[in-house]
N, C-alpha and C positions, 0 to 999 in steps of 0.2 A: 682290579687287574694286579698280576702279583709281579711282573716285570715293569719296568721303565719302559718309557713309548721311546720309540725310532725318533729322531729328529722330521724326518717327512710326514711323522706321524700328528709331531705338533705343531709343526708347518699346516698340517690338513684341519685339523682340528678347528686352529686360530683364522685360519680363512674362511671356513663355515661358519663359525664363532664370533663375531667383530663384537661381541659386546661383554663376553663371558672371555678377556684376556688375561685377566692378573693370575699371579702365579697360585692363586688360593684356587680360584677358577681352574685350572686347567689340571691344580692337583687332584681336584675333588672329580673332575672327567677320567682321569686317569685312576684313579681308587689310589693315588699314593697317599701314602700316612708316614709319620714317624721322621725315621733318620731319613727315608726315602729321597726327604722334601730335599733335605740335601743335595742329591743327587742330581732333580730335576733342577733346584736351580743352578747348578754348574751347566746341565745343558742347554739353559735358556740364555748364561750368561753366551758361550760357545758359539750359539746361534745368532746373537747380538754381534758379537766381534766380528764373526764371516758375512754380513751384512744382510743375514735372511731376516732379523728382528730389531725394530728400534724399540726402544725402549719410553713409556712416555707415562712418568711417575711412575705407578705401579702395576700400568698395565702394559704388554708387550704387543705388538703389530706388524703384520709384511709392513715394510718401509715402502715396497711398491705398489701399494692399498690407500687409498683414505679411508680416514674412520666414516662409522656412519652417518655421524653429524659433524659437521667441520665449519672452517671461517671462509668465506669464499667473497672475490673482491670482484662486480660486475663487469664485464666490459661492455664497448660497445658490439652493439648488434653487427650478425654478418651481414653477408649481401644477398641470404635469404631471408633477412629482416627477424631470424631467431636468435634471443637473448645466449651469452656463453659467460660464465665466469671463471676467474682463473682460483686455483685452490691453494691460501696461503699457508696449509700445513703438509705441503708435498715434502716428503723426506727422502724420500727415492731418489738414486744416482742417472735412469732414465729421463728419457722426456715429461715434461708435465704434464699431467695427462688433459683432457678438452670434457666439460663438464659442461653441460646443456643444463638451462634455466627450463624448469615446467611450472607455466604460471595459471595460478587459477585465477577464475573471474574477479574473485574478492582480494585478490592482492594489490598492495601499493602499486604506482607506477615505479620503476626502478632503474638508474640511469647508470651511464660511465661513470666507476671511479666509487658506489657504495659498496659499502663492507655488510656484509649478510653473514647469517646464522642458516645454512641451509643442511634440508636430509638427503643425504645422496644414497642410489642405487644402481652397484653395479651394472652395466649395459653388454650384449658379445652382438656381432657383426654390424654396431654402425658406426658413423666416422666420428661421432665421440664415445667415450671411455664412462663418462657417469650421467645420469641424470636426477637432476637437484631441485626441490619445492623448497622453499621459502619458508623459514620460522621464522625468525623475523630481520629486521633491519639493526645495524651497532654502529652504537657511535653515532647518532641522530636522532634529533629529536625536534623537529623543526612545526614550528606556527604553527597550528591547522587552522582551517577559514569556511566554514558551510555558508553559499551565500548564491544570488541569482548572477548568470554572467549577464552585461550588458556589451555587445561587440563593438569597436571603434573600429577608424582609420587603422590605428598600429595596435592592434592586440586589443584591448581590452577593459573595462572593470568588473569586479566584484563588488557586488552589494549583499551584505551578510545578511543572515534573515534572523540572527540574533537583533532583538529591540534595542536590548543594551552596549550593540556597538551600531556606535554610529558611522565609525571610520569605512572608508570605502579604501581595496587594494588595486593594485594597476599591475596588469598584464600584459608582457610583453606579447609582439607579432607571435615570436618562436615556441611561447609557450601557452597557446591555448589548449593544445591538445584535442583541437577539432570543435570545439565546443561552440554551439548554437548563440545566438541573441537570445535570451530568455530562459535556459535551461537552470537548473539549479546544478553545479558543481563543488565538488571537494578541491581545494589548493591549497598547498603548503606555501609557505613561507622561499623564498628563494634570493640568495643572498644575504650577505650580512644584513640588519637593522638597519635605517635609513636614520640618521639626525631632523632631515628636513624633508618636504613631501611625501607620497601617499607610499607606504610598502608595496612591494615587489612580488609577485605570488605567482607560482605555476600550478596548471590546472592537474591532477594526478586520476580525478576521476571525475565523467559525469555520471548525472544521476539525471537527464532527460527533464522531462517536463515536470514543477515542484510539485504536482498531482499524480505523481504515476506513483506505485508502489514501491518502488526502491528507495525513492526518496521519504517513505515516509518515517521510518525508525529514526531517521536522521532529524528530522525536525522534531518530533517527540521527546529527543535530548535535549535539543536546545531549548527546546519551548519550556521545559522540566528544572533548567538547568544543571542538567546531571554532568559531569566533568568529562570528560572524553580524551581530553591529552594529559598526559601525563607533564611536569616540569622538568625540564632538563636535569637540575639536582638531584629531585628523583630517580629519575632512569638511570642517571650517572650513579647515585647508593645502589640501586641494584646491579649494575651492570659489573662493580666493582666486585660483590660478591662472590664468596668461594662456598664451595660445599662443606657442610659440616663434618668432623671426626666424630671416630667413636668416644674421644676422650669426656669422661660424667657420663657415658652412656650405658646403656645397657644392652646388648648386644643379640640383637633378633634376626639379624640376615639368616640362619638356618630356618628359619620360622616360616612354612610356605604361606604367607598372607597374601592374598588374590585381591586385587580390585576390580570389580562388578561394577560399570558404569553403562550409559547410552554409548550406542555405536561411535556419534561423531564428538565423543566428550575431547575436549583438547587437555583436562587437565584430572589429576588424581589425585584425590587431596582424603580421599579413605581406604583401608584395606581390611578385610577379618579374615579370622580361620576358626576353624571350632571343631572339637574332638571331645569325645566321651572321657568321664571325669573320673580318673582312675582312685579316689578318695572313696575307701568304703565305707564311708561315714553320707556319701550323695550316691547310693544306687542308684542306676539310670540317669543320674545326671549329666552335665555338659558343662566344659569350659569354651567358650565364646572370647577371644580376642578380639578386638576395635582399635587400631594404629591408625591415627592422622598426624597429617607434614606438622612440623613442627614449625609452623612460619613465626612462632617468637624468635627464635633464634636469630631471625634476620630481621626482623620489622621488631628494632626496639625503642624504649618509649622517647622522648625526645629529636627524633632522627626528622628528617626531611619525609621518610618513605611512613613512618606513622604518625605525621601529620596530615596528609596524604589520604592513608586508607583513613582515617578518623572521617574528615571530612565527607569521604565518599560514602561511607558506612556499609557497603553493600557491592557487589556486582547486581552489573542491572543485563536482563537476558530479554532480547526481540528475535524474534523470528529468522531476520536474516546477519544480526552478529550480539555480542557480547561487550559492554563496556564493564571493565575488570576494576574489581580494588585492590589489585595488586600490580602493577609493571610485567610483564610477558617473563622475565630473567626467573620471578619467580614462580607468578602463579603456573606458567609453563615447562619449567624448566625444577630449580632447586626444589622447591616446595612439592612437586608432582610425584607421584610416585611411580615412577616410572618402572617397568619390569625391567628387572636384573639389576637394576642399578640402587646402589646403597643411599640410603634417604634419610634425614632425621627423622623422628617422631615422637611424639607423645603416643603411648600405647595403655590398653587398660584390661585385665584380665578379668574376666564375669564370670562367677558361677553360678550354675541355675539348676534346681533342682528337676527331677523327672517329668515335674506339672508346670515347670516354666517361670517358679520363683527363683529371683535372684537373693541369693545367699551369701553373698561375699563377693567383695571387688579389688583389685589392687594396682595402683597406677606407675606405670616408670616412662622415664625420659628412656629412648633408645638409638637403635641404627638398626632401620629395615632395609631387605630389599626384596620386593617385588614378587614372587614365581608364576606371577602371570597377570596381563591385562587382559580382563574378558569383557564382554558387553550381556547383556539382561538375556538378550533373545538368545545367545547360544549357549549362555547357562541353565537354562528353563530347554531347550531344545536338547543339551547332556540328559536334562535330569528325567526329561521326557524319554530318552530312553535311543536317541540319536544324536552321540557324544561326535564333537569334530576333532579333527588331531591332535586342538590345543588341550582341549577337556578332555577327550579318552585317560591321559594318564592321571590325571587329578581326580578321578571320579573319585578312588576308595577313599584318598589321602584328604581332598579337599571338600569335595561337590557334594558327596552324600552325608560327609558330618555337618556342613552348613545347612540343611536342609532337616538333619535330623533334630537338632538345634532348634531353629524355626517352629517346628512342629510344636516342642516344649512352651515355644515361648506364645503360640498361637491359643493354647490351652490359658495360658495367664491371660492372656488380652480378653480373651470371653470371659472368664471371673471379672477384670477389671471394667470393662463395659467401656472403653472410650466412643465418643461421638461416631458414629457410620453412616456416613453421609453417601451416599451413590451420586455423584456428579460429576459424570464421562468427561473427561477432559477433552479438549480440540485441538489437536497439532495442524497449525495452516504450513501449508508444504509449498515451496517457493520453489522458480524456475534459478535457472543460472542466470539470468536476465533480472529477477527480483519481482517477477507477477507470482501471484497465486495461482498454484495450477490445481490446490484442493483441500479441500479442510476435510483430514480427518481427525478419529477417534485414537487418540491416543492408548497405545496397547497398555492391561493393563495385567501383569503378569507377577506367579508366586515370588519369582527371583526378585520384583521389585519389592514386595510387600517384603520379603526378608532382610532385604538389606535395610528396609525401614524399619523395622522391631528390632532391629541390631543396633541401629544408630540413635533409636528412643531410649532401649538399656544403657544405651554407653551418654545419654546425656542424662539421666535420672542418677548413674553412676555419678557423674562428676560433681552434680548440684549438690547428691548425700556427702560427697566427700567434703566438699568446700564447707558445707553445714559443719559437719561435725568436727573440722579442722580450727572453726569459727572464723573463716576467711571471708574475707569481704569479695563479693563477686555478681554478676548482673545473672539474674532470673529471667527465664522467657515466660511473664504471665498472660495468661487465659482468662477470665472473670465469665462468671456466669450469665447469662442474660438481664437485662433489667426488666420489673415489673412491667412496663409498657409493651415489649416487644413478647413479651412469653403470652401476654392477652392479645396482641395483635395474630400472633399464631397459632393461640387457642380458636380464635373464632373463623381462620379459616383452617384451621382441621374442622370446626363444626359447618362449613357449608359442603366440607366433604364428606359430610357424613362419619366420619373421625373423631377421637377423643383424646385429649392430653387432659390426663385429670389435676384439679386444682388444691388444693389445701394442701398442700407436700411440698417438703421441702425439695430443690427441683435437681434432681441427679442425670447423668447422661444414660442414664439404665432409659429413665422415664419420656426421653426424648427418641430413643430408638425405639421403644413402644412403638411411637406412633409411625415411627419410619417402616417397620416393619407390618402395620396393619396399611400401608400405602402401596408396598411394594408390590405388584406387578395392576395395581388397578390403573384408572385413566388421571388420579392423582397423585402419581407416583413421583416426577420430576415438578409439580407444584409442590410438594410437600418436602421435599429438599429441600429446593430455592428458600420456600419461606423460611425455614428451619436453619439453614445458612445465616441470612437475611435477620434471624433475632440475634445472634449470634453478636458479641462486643470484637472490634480485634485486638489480638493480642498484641503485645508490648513488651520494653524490656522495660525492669527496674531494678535496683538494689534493694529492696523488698521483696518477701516473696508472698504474694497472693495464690499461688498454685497454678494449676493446669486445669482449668475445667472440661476444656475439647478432651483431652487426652486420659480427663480422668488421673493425674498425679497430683500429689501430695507437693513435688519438689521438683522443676525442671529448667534447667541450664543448655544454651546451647553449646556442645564443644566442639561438634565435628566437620563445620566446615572453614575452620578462620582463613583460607585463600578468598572466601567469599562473602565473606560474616566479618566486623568486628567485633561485634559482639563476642563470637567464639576466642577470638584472639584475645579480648581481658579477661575470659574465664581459664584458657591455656598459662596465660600470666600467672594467675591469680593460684592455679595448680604450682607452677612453679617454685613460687616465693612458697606456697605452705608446705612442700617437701623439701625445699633448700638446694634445690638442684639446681643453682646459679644467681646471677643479678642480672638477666635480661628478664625477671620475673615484674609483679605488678609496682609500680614508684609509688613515693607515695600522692605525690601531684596525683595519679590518676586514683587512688583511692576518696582522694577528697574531692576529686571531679565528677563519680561517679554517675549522680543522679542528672549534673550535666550532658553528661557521654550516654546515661541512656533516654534520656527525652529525645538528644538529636539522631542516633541511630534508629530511634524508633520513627522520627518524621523522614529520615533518607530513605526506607526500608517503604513507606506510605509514598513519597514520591516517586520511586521506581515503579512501583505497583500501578500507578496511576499512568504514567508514561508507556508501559507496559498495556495496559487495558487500553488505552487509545491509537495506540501504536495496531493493537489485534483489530479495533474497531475501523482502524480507516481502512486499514489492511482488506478484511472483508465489504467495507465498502466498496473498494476498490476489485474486488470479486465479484461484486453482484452488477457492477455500473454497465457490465456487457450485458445483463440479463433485464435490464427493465423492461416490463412490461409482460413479464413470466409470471405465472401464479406459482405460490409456496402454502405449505400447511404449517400451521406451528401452533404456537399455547400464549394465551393471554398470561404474561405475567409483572405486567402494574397496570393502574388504575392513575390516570390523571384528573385537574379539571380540565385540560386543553387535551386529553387523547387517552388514547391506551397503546400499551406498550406490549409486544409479542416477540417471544423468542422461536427462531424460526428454526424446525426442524431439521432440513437437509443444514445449514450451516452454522448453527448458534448463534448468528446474529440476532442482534435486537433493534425492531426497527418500532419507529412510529406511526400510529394509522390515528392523526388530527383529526378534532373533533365534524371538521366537514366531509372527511371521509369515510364516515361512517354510516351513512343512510339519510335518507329525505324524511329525516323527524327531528326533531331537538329531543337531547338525551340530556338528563337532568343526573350531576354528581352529587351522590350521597358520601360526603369526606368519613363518618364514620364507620358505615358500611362496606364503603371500600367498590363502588359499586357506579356501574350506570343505566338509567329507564330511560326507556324509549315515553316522549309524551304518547303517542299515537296508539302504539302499539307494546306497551308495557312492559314491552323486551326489557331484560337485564343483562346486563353486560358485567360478567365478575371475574377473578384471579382463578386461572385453570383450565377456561373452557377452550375449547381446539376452534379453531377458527382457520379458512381458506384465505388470502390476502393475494391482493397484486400488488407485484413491485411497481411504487410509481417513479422513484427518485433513490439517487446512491450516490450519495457526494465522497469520493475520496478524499479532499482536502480536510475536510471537518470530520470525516466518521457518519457523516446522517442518513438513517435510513426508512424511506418514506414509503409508507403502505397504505392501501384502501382494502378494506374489511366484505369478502365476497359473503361468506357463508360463516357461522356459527354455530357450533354444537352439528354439523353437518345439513343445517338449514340455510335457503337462503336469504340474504337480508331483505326484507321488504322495500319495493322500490331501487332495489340495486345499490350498491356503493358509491361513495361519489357524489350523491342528490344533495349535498349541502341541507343549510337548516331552511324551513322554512322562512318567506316574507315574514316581515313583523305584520299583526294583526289577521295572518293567515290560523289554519290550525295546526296544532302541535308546541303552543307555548308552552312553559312552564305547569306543571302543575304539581296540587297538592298531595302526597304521599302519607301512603301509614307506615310510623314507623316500624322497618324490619326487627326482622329475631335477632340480625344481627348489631343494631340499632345497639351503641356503647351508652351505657347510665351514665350520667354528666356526673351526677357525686358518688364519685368515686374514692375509698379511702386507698391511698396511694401510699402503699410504705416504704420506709426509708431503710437501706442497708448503709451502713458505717465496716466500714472495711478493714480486719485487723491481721496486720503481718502472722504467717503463719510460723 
């Protein structure tokens, strides 16, 4: 634009606008450059003075607006029983306007007199002015108590279903919050600390009977002991916190760097952009950008808040919430990269030539900001060729160089041959109540595979970097399988009729072989699993052993430290080796290192486990309506007390015990891997399809009890169910020949010695 705007112009503007205010913003909508800037800001100041604009640091506002995020202090409820809060940054010479509380099922209880962090949105024709969800609660951080209520005369107790507390809390009449005799409830703390007798606690939520499904993620933590509240201190260092400047930075807000996450992701802690690589020395090449939140900057070594995440080592993710290693102030808020808003970051520039080799890299401290949050499915839905208003204009600038990128880098991934595993993931989709209403297949789409070759480049980036820098910094290692487990999956790819050849040394080329001669036969998901199943897991260390799964030489995790600590002492450890501050690595945690990665590696295995039980009661608790339904699924373990099947419609894994399996005694061959019928010869092995009835579904434990109809689409002789035969009847025990698959007892078994790469 070659004039200056109208004052009603940037009245219109800023009102459309609530988040794009500061005068940089409103220049760059206006095409003013130059002396220009001058101009507009005399008319901002003008606008200021006549009381159309308040002024709040560096960004301008109608004073008769709240921002879009504001401090809001609760009241109590009307006398339609809806929550209203009043807004403590009203700057308006009017009335103050009437803000309505919209509370979701998963929100705290919320009483008179808390101070909130809520998103408001404008409202026209009802008797309030804004309506406001809940980010979080300030200035609080009180007790929490998971535990069974028992009802009295006056209120109440709680009995924690943590073992390790023994203390019982006392609830008043007024504050049960409806809660049953027996139910399992959440309460906080209420009132100061008591010196003498039992604390004080009000109920903020129930969670019904301690077997239903809502309740379960909840006891998964505690059973785990994974940390769930954060400590006052804590919250207090984070809540304290300011956003970072640009000053040491390197300055990327022109940079349209997009973040690509799941629909309901609450936080952004990656961004890229990628464009064709104007160096004509890389024809056909691509530069690839990688920016993540810079949470060194706030989480430094020493502090309350990195002792903290240390300890926790990880966010831990269930179905129905998230327990974070960060405090809400940041992984929500600072750390996020929120669209339009200016973010710290670590960033890393990649170039990759036209086949998708990376040829150079170079890292800066910076200040991003955002030009859009998108989610997977309307990025792949643009690219597919039905862009929505957010992505129509980003197509040329953003969506089809990240894509073209991609392409490069999908060319290198087929030379390098990492592990490809096919193993459909199962998202269990939950009511607003906390039941299972379905277990599906998690979608499994190019935008996601892209933004994972993105974030693989930019951690192969850091690891080379920190190497060659000669910095000290934790490795994410992969080891390759052990002797034992690579013959345990040779021999059954040989009852599938398959071959993993032996005398070679064993690369992941020679493991997709055989995934690839599985693929679409009736051993296609046996031959995963086992292939998983040899597989060692990975781990951090300050050595580096490599990457086997992934096929590298060298790899570091850097891209997620909001959720990772791991990521956070490699962010450090960049730091200190470019000199861009002293919130980089101490030396305390240099000398700690091998410490810090044993225990991040056992947090990272506890989650996982909490996690996997959490899924399994979950699905118990889905099928406990269905007993007595038949399902189809695949043998995939071998007991001596059963065999174990993973059930097609849900992924469960249930057990069908040895008496549920037919009126013979089935005799376990531990090396074979196998079971024979005495009577009738039958074999029972890893893979074949089997019919089952549901006979049992414990939600509390996860256990899932089956009886064996049909095999290989036969049915069992004598039906399911028939127990073993009387002792001294027929069908005992008998003699076998040993099988093909029958393992030689001397075996020379060799030994690998493992040397840092």
């Amino acid at each position: 634009m070659s004039q200056l705007p109208t004052k009603p112009e940037i009245l219109q503007w800023i009102s459309d606008n609530p988040t794009l205010t500061a005068k940089r913003d409103i220049a760059k909508a206006f095409g003013i450059k130059g002396a220009a800037r001058i101009d507009l800001k005399r008319i901002l100041k003008e606008l200021e003075d006549e009381g159309h604009l308040h002024k709040r640091k560096k960004t301008y506002r109608d004073p008769d607006k709240l921002p879009p995020v504001s401090v809001l202090q609760v009241s109590a409820p009307g006398l339609d029983g809806d929550l209203y809060a009043r807004p403590l940054e009203w700057q308006g010479e009017g009335k103050e306007p009437v803000v309505l509380l919209i509370p979701r099922a998963s929100d705290p209880a919320l009483g008179p007199g808390d101070r909130i962090l809520g998103r408001l949105q404008e409202v026209k024709g009802e008797a309030h002015h804004y309506e406001a969800r809940l980010i979080r609660r300030i200035g609080q951080n009180p007790t929490r108590v998971l535990g069974v209520f028992r009802a009295g005369s006056e209120g109440g107790r709680i009995l924690p279903i943590d073992k390790g507390d023994g203390k019982e809390w006392q609830v008043p009449a007024g504050a049960t919050g409806g809660a049953l005799d027996g139910e399992l409830v959440e309460a906080e703390q209420a009132g100061p600390r008591a010196r003498m007798g039992l604390p004080r606690a009000r109920i903020v939520n129930r969670l019904g009977d301690p077997s239903e499904p809502k309740a379960v993620s909840l006891i998964a933590i505690h059973q785990h002991g994974i940390p769930d509240a954060f400590p006052d201190d804590v919250v207090a260092e984070a809540d304290g916190m300011k956003p970072a400047g640009l000053s040491g930075r390197e300055d990327l807000r022109d940079m349209p760097l997009v973040t690509i996450d799941p629909w309901d992701a609450r936080d952004h802690d990656d961004a890229c952009w990628a464009h064709a690589d104007d160096d004509p020395k890389n024809e056909g090449g691509h530069v690839i950008w990688v920016a993540i939140a810079d949470v060194a900057h706030y989480v430094r070594p020493g502090t309350a808040l990195d002792a903290e995440a240390r300890k926790r080592g990880n966010s831990s993710y269930f179905p129905d919430r998230v327990v974070p290693m960060l405090p809400d102030r940041l992984s929500g808020d600072l750390c996020s990269l929120h669209e339009g808003v200016p973010r710290a970051c670590l960033a890393v520039r990649m170039q990759v030539s036209a086949d998708g080799t990376k040829i150079g890299h170079r890292f800066v401290r910076g200040l991003m900001r955002s030009a859009a949050s998108l989610n997977y499915q309307q990025v792949q839905a643009a690219r597919d060729g039905t862009p929505d208003d957010q992505c129509g204009p980003l197509m040329e600038t953003v969506i089809d160089p990240l894509y073209d990128a991609y392409q490069a880098l999908v060319s290198a991934r087929v030379r390098r041959q990492p592990l490809e595993l096919d193993l459909p993931e199962r998202k269990i989709v939950l009511s607003e109540a906390g039941k299972v209403t379905s277990v599906d297949f998690a979608e499994r789409l190019d935008a996601h595979k892209m933004i994972e070759e993105f974030m693989v480049l930019a951690n192969v980036a850091a690891a080379e970097e920190l190497i060659a820098r000669r910095s000290p910094l934790l490795f994410r290692v992969h080891e390759e399988p052990s002797p034992e487990k690579l013959d345990a999956l040779r021999e059954t790819a040989q009852s599938a009729g398959l071959v993993l050849a032996k005398g070679q040394v064993l690369h992941t080329q020679h493991l997709n072989r055989l995934l690839a001669q599985a693929e679409g036969t009736d051993h296609d998901e046996l031959i995963n699993i086992s292939t998983l199943r040899a597989m060692t897991q990975a781990y951090y260390s300050p050595q580096n052993f490599g990457h086997f799964g992934l096929a590298l030489q060298a790899y570091a995790h850097f891209t997620s430290p909001i959720r990772r600590y791991s990521d956070l002492i490699v962010h450090r450890a960049l730091i200190t080796a470019h000199g861009w501050g002293k919130d980089g690595l101490s030396r305390d945690e240099i000398e700690s290192l091998e410490q810090t990665a044993t225990h991040i590696s056992g947090t990272e295995r506890r989650s996982m486990v909490a996690e996997r039980d959490t899924t399994d009661r979950y699905l118990a608790a889905f099928l406990s309506e269905k007993v007595g339904s038949t399902f189809t699924g695949r043998i995939s373990g071998i007991a001596k007390f059963g065999v174990f099947v993973k059930l097609d419609e849900s992924g469960a894994d249930g057990l069908i015990p040895m008496r549920n399996l037919g009126a013979e005694y089935f005799h376990f061959d531990r090396d074979a891997g196998t079971l024979m019928g005495s009577d009738t010869g039958i074999v029972i092995g890893l893979g074949q399809r089997v019919r089952v009835k549901l006979v049992e579904a414990a939600p509390v434990t996860g256990g899932i009890a089956l009886e064996l109809l049909e095999l290989d689409g036969a049915t069992m002789p004598g039906g399911g169910g028939g127990g073993r035969p009387a002792r001294g009847g027929r069908g005992g025990p008998v003699k076998r020949k040993l099988g093909q698959a029958k393992r030689k007892d001397a075996k020379l078994k060799r030994k690998i010695k493992r040397k840092p790469r």
